[in-house]
C-alpha atoms as an extended CHARMM CRD file, in Angstrom:
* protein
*
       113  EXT
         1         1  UNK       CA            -15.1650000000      -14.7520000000       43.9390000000  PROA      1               0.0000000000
         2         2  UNK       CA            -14.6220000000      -11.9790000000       41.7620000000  PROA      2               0.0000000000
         3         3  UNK       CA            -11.0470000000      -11.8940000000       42.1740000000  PROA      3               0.0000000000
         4         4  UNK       CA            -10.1410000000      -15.8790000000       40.8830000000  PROA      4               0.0000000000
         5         5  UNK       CA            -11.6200000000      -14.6980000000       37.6400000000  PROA      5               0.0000000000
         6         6  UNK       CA            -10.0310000000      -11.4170000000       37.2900000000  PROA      6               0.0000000000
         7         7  UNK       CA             -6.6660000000      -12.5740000000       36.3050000000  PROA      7               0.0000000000
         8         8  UNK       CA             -8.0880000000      -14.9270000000       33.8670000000  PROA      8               0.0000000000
         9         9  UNK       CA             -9.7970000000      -12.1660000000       32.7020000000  PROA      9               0.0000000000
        10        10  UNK       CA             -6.5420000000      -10.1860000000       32.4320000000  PROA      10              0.0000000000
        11        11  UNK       CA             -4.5570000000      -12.6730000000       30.5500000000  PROA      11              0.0000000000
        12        12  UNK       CA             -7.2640000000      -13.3560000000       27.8190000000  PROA      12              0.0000000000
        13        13  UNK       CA             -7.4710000000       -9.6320000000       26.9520000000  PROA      13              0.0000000000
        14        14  UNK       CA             -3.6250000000       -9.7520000000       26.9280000000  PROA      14              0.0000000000
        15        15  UNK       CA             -3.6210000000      -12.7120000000       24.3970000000  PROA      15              0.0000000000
        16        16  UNK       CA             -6.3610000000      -11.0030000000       22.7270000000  PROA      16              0.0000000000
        17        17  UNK       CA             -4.3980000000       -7.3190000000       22.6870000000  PROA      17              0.0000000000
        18        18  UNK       CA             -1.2130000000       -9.6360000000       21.3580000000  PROA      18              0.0000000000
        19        19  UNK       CA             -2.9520000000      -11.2740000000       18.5140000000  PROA      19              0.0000000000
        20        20  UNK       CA             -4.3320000000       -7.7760000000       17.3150000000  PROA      20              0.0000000000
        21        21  UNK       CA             -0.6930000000       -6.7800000000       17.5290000000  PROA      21              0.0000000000
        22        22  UNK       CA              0.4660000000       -9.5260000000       15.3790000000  PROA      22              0.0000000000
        23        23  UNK       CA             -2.3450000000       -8.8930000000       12.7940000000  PROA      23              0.0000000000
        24        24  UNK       CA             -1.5980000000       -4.9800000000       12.3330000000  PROA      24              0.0000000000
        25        25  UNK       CA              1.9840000000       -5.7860000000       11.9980000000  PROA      25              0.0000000000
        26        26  UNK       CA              1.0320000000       -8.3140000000        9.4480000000  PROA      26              0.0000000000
        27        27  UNK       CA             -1.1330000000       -5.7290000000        7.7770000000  PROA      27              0.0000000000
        28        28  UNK       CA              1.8850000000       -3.6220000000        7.6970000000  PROA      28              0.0000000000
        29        29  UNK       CA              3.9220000000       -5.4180000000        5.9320000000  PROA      29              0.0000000000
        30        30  UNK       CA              1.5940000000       -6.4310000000        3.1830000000  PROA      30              0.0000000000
        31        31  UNK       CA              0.6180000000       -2.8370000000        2.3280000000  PROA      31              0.0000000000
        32        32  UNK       CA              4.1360000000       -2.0970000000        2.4240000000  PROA      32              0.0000000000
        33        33  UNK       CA              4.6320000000       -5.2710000000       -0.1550000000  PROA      33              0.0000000000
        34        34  UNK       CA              1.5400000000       -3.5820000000       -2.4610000000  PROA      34              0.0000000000
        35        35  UNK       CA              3.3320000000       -0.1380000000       -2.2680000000  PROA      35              0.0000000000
        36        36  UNK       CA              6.5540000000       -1.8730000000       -3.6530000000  PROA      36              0.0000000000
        37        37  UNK       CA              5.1950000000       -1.4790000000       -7.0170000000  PROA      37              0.0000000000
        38        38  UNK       CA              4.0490000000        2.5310000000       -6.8560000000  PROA      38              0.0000000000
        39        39  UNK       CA              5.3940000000        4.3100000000       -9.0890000000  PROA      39              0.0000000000
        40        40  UNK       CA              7.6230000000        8.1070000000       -7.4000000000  PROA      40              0.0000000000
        41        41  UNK       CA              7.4970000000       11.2570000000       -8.9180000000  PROA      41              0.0000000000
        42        42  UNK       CA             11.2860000000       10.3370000000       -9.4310000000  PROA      42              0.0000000000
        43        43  UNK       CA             10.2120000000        7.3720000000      -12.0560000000  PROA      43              0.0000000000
        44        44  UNK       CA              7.3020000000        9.3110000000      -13.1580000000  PROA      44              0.0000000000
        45        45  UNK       CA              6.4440000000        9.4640000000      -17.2010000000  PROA      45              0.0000000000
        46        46  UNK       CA              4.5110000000       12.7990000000      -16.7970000000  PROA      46              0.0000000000
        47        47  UNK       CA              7.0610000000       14.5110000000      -14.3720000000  PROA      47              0.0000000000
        48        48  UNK       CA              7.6110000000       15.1700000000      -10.9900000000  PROA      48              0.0000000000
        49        49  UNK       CA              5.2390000000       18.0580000000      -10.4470000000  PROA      49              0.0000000000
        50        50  UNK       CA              2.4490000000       16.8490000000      -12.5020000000  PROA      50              0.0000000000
        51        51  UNK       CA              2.5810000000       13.8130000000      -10.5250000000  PROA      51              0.0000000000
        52        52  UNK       CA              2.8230000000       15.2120000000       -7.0940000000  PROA      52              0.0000000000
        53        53  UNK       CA             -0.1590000000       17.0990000000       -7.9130000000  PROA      53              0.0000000000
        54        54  UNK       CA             -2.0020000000       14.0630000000       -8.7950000000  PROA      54              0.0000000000
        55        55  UNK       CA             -0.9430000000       12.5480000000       -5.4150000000  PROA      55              0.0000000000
        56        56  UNK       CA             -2.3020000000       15.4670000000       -3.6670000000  PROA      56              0.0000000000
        57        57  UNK       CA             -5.0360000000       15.4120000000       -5.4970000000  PROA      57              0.0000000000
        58        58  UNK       CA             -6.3150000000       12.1810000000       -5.7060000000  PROA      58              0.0000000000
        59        59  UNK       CA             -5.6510000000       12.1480000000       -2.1550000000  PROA      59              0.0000000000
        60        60  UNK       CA             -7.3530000000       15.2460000000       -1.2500000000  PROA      60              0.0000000000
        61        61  UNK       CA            -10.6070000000       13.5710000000       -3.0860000000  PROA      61              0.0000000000
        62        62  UNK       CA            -10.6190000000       10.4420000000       -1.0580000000  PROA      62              0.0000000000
        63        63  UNK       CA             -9.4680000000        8.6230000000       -4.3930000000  PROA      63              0.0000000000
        64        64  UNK       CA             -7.7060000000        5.4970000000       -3.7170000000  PROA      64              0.0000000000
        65        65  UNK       CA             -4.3090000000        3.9250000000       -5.0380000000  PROA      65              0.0000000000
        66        66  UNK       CA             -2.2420000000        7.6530000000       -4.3490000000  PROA      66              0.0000000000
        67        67  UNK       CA             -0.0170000000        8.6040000000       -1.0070000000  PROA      67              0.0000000000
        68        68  UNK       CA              2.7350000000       10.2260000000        0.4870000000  PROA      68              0.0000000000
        69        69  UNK       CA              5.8640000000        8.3350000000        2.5890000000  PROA      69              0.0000000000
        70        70  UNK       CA              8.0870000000       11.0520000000        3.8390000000  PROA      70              0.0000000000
        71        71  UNK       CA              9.2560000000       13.4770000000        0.5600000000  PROA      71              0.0000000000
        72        72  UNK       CA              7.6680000000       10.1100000000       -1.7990000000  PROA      72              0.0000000000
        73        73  UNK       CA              4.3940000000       10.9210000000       -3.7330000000  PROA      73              0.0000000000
        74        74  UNK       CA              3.4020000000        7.9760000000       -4.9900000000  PROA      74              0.0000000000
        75        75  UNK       CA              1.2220000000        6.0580000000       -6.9920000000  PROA      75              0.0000000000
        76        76  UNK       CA             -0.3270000000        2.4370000000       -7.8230000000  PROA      76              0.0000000000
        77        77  UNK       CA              0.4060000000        1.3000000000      -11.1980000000  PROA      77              0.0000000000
        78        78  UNK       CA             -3.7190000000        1.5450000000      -12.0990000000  PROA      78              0.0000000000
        79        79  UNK       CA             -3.9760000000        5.2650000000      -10.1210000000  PROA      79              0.0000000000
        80        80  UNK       CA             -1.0480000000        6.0740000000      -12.9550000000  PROA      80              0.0000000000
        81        81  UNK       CA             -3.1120000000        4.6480000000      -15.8590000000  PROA      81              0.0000000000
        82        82  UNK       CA             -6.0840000000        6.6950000000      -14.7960000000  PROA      82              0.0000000000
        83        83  UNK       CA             -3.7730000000        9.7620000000      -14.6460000000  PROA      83              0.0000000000
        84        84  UNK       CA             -2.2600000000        9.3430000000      -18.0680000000  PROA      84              0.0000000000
        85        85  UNK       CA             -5.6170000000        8.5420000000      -19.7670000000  PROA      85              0.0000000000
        86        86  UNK       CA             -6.5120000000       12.0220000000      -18.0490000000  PROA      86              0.0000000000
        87        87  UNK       CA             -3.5620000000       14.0640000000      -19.9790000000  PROA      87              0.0000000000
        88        88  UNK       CA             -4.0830000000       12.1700000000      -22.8600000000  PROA      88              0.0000000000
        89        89  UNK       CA             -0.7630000000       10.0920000000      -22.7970000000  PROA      89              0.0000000000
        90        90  UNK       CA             -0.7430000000        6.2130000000      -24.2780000000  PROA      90              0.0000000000
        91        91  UNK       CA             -1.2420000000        3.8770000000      -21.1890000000  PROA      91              0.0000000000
        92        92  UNK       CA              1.0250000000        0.9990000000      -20.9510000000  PROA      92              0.0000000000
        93        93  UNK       CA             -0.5900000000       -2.2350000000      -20.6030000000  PROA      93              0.0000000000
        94        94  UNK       CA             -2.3360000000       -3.3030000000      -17.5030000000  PROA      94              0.0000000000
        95        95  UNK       CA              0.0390000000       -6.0410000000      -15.7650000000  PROA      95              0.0000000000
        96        96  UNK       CA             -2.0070000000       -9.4050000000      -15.5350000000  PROA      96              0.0000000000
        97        97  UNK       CA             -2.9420000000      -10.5680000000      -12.1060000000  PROA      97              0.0000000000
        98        98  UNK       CA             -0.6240000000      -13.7010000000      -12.7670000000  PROA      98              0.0000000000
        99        99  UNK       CA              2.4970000000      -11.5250000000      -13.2280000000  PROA      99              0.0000000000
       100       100  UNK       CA              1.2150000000       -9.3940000000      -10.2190000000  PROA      100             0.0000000000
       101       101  UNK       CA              0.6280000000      -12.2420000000       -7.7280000000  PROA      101             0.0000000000
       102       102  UNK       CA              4.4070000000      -13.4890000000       -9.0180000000  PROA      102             0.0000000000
       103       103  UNK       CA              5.9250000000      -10.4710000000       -8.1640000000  PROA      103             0.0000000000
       104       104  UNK       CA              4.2320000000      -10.0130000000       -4.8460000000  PROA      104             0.0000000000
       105       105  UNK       CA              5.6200000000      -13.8040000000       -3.4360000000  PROA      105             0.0000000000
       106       106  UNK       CA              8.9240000000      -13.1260000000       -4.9120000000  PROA      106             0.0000000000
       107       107  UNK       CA              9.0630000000       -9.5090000000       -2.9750000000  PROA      107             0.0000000000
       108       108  UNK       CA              8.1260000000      -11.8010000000        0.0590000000  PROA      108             0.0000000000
       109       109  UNK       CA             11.3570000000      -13.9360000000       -0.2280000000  PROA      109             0.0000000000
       110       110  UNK       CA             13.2270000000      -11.0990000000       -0.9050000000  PROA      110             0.0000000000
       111       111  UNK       CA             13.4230000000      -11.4770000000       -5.1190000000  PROA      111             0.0000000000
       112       112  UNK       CA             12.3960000000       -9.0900000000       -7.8070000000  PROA      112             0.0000000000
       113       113  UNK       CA             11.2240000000      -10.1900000000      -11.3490000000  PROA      113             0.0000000000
């Protein structure tokens, strides 16, 4: 008896195991979307080092919005603001969640506006 129910078993924790596959992958790919917009140390306004140290640091403090991708310190667009209010530097206007959500579907289709 046990064994009719064991491969039924088996294949629902395979379809199971596949759809949390799909959904990671998925997950994937729209972080990597968000991260489109982080700003490098190479397009920094306050300079490569200064920046990198902000990565690190905002990183080392559990602070959201800063990471690392290979050699790549980078940024989110708000973690930036917060930086540059911090050395005292004018902060460029927040972008509206309109003109965010745009840019975000056009990444998706493979434009850039």
């Amino acid at each position: 008896m046990g064994m009719t129910h064991r491969p039924d078993l088996l294949a629902t924790l395979a379809r199971i195991l596949r759809a949390a596959a799909d959904e990671c992958d998925a997950i994937s790919r729209e972080l990597a979307v968000e991260q489109f917009d982080w700003i490098s140390q190479a397009e920094s306004p306050i300079g490569r080092r200064r920046h990198c140290a902000a990565v690190r640091a905002r990183m080392s403090r559990g602070l959201p919005g800063a990471c690392t991708v290979g050699r790549r310190h980078l940024l989110s667009p708000e973690a930036l603001r917060e930086v540059l209010v911090g050395y005292g530097r004018p902060v460029p206007p927040a972008e509206s969640d309109v003109v965010r959500e745009l840019r975000r579907r056009l990444r998706q289709v493979g434009g850039d506006l």
